[in-house]
C-alpha positions in Angstrom: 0.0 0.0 0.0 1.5 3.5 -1.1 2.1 5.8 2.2 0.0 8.9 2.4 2.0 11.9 3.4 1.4 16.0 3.8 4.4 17.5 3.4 2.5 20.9 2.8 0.4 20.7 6.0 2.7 18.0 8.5 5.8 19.6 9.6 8.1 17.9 11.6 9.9 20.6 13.1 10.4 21.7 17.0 8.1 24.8 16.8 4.9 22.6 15.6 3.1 22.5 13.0 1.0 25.0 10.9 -2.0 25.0 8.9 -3.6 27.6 7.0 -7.2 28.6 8.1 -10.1 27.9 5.8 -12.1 30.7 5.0 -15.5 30.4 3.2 -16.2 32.7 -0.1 -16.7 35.9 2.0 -13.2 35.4 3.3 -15.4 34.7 7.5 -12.7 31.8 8.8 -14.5 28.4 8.9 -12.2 26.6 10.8 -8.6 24.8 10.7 -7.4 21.3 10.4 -5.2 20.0 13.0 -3.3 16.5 11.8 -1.3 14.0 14.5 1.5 11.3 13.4 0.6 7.8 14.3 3.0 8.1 17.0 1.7 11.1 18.4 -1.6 9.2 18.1 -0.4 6.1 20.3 1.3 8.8 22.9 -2.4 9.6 24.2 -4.0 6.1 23.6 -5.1 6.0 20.2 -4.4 2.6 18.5 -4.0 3.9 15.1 -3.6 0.6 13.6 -6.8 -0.8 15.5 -8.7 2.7 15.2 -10.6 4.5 12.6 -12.2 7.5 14.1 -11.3 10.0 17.0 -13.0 12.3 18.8 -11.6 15.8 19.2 -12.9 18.7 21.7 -11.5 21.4 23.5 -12.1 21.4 27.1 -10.7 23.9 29.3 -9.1 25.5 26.8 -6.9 22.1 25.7 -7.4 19.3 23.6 -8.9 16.2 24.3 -9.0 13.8 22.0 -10.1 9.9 22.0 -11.3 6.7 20.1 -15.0 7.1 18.9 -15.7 4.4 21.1 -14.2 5.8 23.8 -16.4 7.9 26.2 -14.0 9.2 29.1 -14.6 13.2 28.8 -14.7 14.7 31.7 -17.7 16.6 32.5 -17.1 20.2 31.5 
């Protein structure tokens, strides 16, 4: 299977990453897509190999992110 990879949008630098904001027609900012490694995946208990969807909020102002399945939010 050929490897998928973002070199325009995954950087693998100290500073992070960055991604452009989308914008809609009018130019109002829609939103931004924030994209983890596998490894960065496994390092807060996503099996990427075993896992095909995450779930991704922001709760007291950080990220939380965790299998589909999984339902371990704290209440916010």
């Amino acid at each position: 299977m050929a490897e998928n990879q973002v070199p325009t949008i995954v950087y693998n630098e100290p500073e992070g990453r960055e991604a452009r904001i989308a914008r809609d027609a009018n130019g109002v900012a829609i939103g931004v897509a924030l994209f983890f490694t596998p490894g960065e995946l496994a390092a807060v208990g996503v099996d990427p190999a075993r896992t095909d969807i995450v779930r991704l909020r922001f709760v007291d102002g950080e990220i939380d992110l965790a299998p589909a399945g999984a339902r371990e939010y704290p209440s916010a």
